[in-house]
C-alpha positions as a Markdown table, in Angstrom:
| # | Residue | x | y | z |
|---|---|---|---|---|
| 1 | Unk | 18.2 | -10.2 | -22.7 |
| 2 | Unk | 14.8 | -9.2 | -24.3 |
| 3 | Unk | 14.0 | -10.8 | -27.4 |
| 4 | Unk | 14.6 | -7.4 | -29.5 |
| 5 | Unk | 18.2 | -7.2 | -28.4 |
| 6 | Unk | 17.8 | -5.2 | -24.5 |
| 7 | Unk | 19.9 | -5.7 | -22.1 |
| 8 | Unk | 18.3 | -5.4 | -18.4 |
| 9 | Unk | 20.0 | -5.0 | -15.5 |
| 10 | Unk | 18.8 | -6.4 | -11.4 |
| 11 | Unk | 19.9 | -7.9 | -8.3 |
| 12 | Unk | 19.1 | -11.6 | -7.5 |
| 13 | Unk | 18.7 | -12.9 | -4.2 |
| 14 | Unk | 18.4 | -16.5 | -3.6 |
| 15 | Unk | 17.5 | -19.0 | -0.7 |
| 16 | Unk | 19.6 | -20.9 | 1.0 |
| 17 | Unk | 18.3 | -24.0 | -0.7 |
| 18 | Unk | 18.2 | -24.4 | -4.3 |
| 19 | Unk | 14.6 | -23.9 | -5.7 |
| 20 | Unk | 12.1 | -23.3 | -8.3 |
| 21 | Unk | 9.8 | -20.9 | -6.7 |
| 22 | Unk | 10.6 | -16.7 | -7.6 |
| 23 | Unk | 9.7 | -13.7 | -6.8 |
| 24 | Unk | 9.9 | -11.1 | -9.2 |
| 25 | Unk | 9.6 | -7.0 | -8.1 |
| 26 | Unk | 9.2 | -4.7 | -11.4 |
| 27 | Unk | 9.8 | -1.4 | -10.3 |
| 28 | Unk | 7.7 | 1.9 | -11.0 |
| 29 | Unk | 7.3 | 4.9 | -13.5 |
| 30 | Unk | 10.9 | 6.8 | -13.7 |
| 31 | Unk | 12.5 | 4.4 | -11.1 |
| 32 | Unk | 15.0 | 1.8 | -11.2 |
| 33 | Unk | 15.4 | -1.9 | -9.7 |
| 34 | Unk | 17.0 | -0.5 | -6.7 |
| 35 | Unk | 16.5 | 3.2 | -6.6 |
| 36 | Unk | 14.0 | 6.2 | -7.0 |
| 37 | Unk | 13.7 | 8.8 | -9.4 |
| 38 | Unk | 15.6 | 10.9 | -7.5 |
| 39 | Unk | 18.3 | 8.6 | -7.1 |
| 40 | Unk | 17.7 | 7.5 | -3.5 |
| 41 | Unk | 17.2 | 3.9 | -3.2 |
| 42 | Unk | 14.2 | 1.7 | -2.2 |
| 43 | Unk | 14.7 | 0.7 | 0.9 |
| 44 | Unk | 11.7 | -2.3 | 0.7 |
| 45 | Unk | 13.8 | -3.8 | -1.5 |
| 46 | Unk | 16.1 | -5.8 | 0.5 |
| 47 | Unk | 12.9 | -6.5 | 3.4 |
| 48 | Unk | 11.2 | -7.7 | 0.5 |
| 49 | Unk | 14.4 | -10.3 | -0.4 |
| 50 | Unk | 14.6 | -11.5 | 3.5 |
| 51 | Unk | 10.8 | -12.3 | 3.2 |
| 52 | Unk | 10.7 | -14.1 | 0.0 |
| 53 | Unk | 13.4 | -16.0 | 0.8 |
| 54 | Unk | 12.0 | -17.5 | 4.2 |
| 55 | Unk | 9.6 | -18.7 | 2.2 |
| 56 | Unk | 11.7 | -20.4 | -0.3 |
| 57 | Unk | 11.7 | -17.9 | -3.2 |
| 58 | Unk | 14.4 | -16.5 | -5.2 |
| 59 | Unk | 14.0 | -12.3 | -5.0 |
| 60 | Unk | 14.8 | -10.5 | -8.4 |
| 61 | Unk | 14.8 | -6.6 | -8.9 |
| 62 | Unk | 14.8 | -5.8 | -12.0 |
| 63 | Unk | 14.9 | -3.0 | -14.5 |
| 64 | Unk | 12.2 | -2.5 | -17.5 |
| 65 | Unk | 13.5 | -0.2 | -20.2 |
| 66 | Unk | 11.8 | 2.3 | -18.8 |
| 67 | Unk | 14.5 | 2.5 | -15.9 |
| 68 | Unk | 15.1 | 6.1 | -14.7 |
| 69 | Unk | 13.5 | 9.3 | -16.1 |
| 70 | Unk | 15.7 | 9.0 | -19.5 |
| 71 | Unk | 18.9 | 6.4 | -18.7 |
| 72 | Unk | 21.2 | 4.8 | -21.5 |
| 73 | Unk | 20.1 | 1.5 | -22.3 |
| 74 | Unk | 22.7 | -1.5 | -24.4 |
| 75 | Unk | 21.4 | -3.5 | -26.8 |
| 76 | Unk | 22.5 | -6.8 | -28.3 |
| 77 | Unk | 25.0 | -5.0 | -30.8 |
| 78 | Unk | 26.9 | -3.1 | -27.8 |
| 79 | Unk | 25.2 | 0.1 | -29.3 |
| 80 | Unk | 23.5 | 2.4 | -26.6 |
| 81 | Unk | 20.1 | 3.6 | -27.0 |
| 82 | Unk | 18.8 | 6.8 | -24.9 |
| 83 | Unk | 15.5 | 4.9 | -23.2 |
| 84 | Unk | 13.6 | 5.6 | -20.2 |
| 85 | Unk | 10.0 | 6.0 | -18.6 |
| 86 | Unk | 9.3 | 9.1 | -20.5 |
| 87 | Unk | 10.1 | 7.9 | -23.7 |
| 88 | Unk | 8.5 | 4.3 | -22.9 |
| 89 | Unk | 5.7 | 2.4 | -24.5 |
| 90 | Unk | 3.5 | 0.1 | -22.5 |
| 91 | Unk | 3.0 | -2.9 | -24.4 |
| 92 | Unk | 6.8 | -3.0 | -24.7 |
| 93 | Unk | 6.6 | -4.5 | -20.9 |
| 94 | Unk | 5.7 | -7.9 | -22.1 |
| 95 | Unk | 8.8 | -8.2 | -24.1 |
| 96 | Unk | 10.7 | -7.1 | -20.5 |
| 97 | Unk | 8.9 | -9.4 | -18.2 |
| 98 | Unk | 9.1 | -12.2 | -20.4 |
| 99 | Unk | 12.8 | -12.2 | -20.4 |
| 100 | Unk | 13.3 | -11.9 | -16.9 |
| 101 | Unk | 11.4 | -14.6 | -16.4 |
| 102 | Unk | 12.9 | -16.7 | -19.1 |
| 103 | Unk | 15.7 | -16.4 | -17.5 |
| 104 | Unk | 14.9 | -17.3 | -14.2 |
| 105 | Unk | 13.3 | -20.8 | -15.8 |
| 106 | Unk | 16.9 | -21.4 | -17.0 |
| 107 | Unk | 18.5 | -21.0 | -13.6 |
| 108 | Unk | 15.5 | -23.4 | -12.6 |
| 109 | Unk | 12.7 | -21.4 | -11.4 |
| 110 | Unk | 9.7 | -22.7 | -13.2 |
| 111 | Unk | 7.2 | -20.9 | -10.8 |
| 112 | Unk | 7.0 | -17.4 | -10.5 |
| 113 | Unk | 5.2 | -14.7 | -8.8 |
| 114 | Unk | 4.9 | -11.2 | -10.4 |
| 115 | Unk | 5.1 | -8.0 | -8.2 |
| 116 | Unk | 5.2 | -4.7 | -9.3 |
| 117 | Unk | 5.2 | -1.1 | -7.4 |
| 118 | Unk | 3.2 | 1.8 | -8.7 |
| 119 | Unk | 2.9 | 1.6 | -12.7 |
| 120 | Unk | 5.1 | -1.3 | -12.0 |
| 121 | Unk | 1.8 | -2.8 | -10.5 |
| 122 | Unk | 0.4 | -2.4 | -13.8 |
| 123 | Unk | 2.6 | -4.0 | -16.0 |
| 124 | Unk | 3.0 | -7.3 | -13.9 |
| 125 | Unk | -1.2 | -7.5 | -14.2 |
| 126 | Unk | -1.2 | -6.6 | -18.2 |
| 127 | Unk | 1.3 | -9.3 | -18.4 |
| 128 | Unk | -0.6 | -11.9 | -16.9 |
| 129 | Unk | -3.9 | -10.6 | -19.0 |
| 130 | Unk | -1.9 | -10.2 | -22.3 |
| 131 | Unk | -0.2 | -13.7 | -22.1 |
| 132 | Unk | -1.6 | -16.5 | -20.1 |
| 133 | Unk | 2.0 | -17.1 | -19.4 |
| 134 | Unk | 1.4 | -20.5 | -17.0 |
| 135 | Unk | 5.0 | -19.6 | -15.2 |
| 136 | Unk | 3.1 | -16.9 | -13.0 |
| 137 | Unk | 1.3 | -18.2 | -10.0 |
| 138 | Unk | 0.5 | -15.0 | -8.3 |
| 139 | Unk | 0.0 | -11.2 | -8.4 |
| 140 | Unk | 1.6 | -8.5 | -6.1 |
| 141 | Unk | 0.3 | -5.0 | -6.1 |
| 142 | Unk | 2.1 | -2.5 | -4.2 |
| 143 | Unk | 0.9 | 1.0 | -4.2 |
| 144 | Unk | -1.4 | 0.2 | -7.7 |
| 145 | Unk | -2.5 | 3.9 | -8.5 |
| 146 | Unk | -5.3 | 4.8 | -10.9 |
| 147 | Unk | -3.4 | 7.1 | -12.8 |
| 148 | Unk | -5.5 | 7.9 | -15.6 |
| 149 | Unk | -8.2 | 8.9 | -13.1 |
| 150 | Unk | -6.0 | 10.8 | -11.3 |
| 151 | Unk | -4.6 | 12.6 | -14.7 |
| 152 | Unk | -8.1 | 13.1 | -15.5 |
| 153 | Unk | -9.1 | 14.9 | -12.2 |
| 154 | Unk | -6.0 | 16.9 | -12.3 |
| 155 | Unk | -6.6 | 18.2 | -15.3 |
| 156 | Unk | -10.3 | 18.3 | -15.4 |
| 157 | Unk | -11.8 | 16.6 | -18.8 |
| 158 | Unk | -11.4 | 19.6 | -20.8 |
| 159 | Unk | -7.8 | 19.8 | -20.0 |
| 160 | Unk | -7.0 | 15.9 | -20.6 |
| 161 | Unk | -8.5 | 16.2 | -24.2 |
| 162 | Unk | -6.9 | 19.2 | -24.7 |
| 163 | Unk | -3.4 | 17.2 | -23.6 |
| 164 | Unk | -4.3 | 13.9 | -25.2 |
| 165 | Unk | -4.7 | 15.9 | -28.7 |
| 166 | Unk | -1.7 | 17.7 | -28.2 |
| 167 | Unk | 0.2 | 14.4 | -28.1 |
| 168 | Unk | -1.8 | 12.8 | -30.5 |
| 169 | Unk | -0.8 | 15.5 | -33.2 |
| 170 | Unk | 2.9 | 15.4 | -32.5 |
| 171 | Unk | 2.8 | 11.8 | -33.0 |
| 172 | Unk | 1.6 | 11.8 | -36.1 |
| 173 | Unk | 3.8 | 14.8 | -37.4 |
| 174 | Unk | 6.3 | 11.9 | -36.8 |
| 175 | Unk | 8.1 | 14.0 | -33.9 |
| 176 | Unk | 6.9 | 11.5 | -31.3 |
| 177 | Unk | 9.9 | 11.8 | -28.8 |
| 178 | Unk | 9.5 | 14.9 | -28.2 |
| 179 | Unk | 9.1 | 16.0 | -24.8 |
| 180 | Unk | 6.0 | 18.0 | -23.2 |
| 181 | Unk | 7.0 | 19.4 | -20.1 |
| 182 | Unk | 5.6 | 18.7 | -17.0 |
| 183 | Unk | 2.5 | 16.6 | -18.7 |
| 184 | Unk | 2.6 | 13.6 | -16.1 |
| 185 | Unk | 2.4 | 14.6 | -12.6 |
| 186 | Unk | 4.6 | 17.6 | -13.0 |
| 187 | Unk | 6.9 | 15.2 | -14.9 |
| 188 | Unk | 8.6 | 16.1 | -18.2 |
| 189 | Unk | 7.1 | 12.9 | -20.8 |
| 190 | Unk | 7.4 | 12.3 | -24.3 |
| 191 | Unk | 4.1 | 12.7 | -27.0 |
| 192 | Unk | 5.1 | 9.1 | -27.9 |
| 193 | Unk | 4.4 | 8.0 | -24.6 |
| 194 | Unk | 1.9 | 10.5 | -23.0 |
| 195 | Unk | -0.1 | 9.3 | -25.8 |
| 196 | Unk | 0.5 | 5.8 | -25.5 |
| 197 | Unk | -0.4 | 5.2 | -21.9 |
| 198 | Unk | -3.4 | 7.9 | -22.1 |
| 199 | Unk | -5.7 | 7.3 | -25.2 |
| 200 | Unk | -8.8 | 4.9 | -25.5 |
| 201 | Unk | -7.5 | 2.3 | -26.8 |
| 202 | Unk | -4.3 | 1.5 | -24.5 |
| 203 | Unk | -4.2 | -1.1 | -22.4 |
| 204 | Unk | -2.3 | 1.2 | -19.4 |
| 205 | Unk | -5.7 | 1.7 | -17.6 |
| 206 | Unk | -5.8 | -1.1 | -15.1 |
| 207 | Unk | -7.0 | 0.3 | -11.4 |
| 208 | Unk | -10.0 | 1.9 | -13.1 |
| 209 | Unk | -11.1 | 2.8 | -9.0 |
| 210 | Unk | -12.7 | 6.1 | -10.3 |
| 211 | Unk | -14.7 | 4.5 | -13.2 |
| 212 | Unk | -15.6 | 1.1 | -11.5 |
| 213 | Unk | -14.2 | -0.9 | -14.5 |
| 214 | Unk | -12.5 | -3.5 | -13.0 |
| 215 | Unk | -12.7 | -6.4 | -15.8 |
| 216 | Unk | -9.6 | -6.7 | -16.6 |
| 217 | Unk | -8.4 | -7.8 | -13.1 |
| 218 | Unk | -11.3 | -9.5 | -12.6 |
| 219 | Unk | -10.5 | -11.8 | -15.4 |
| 220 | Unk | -7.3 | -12.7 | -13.5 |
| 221 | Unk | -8.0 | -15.6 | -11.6 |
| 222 | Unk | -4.3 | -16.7 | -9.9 |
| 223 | Unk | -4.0 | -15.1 | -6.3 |
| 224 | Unk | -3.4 | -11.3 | -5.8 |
| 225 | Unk | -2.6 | -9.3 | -2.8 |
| 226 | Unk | -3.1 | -5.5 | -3.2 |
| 227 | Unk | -1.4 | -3.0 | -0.3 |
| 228 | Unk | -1.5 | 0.2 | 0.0 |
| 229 | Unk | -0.4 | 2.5 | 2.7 |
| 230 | Unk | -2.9 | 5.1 | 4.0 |
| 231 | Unk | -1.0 | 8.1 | 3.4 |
| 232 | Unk | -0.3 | 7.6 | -0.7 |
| 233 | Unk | -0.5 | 10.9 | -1.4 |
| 234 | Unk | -1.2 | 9.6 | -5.1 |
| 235 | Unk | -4.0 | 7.6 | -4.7 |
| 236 | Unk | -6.2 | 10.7 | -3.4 |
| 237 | Unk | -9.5 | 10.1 | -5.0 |
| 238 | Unk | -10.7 | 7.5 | -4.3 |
| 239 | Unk | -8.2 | 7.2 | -1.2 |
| 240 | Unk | -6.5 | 4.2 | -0.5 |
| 241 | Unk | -8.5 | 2.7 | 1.7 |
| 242 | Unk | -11.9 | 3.3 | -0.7 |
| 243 | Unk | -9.3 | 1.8 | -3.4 |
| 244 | Unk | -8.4 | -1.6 | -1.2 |
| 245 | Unk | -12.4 | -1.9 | -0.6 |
| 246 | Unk | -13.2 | -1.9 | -4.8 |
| 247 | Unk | -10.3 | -4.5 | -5.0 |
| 248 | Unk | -11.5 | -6.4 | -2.3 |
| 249 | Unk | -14.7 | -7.9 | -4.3 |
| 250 | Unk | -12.2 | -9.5 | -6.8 |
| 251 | Unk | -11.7 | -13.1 | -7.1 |
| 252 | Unk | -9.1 | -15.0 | -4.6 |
| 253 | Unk | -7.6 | -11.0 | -3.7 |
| 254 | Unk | -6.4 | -10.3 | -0.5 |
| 255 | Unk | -5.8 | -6.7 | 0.1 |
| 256 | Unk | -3.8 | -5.0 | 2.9 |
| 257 | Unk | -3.8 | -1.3 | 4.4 |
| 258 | Unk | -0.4 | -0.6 | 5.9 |
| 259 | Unk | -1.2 | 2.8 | 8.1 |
| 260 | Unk | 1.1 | 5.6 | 8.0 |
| 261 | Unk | 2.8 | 4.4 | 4.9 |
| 262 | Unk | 3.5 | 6.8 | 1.8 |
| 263 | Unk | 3.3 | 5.4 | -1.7 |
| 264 | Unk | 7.1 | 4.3 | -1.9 |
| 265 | Unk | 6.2 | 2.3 | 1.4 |
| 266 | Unk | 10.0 | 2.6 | 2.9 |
| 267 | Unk | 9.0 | 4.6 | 5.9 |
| 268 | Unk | 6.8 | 1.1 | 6.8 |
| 269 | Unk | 9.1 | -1.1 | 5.1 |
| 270 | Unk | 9.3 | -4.1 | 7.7 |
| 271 | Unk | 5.0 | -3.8 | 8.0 |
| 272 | Unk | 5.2 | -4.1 | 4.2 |
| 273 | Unk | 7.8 | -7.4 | 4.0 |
| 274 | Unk | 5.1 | -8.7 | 6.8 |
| 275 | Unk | 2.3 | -8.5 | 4.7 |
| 276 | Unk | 4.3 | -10.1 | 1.7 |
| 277 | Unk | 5.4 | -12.7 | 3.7 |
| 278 | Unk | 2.5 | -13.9 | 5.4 |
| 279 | Unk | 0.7 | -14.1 | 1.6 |
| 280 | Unk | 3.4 | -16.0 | 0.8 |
| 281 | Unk | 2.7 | -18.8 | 3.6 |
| 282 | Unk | -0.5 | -18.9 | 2.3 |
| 283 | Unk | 0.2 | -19.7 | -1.4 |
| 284 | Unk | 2.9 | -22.2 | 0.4 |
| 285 | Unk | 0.1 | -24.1 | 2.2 |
């Protein structure tokens, strides 16, 4: 349970020895801890709980409160609360990942490692930037888009301001959740949140690949392995390769190109639990 009252939801997968070491997976925008926005599931998932635990680690999937497009969420009180990617605000991660691992400490996992999938990628390393939290040893990046960039190019600069003022003005006429349509990559998103993850000041922008500004991972010290498969069909400019090569230069990163793989990564999900695993031995060494 957060410590405003959520209640999160995930699937745990331990070792077959008892142990401290975990492996966390945070999932992506409008997805859930074990399926897609359109309700398929993510296949990695389980590949990714074989691999962590040969080496040792507990495997949790879990959900943020930004599970699903728009998804009913408890709270401490029993009382449901209409949450979900569209109407989520970034910062409120830290308050999500903090829990999870919380609990995890009191099953007896005092080491963690943070992994994330798409904008899931992005919460796990504003996390670690935000907090300091001594727990996390480690960073995994799957498919870890420069969405802003991308939003940008999409739209073309005149069309992004155009947007972000939109939101901006809804916002402060107090009228925050509601929805424009098709503002996110064809996605339906609230102002609240369009806003949120978009304007100058937030702390979203991570992957800044089509900017160069890379200082907030490169303030992250603790090891980090990036992948990406060749074919994201997100990640067009720069591609994903041009992407893994910026990350590369970062401090104790290792970063790994998975040909033929989409952004979701299930159509190369046993090259993907591979690459996780053999990082793994590494940090076990």
């Amino acid at each position: 349970m957060t410590e405003d009252g959520f209640i999160l939801d995930g699937d745990l997968y331990l070792p077959r020895n008892r142990t401290t070491k975990a492996l966390i997976h945070v999932h992506g925008w409008g997805d859930t801890y074990r399926a897609w926005q359109d309700g398929s599931p993510i296949q990695f998932i389980p590949y990714l709980a074989e691999a962590a635990r040969r080496e040792g680690y507990a495997f949790l999937s879990v959900n943020t409160r930004g599970q699903g497009l728009e998804s009913e969420l408890y709270n401490a009180d029993g009382n449901v609360e209409i949450t979900g990617s569209i109407y989520e605000i970034f910062e409120d991660c830290v308050l999500d990942i903090k829990s999870t691992i919380d609990e995890l400490e009191g099953m007896g996992c005092s080491s963690v490692i943070l992994g994330g999938h798409s904008n899931g990628a992005n919460k796990v390393a504003h996390y670690e930037t935000g907090t300091g939290d001594k727990r996390v040893k480690g960073l995994s990046l799957l498919s870890p888009t420069d969405d802003v960039g991308l939003i940008r190019h999409e739209l073309g600069e005149e069309g992004f301001k155009r947007n972000l003022a939109r939101a901006r003005d809804i916002v402060m006429m107090g009228k925050g959740r509601q929805i424009m349509q098709s503002a996110y990559f064809g996605r339906d998103i609230s102002a609240q949140s369009y806003f949120d993850i978009l304007n100058q000041s937030s702390r979203y922008p991570i992957f800044n690949y089509s900017t160069g500004d890379l200082r907030i991972l490169s303030g992250i010290q603790i090891p980090k392995l990036a992948v990406f498969g060749s074919d994201d069909g997100f990640q067009t400019k720069p591609t994903p390769r041009e992407a893994l090569e910026i990350l590369d230069g970062l401090p104790n990163m290792r970063t790994v190109l998975i040909q033929g793989a989409s952004h979701r990564l299930d159509n190369r999900k046993t090259k993907l639990a591979r690459a996780v695993k053999e990082w793994l031995e590494e940090l076990n060494a």
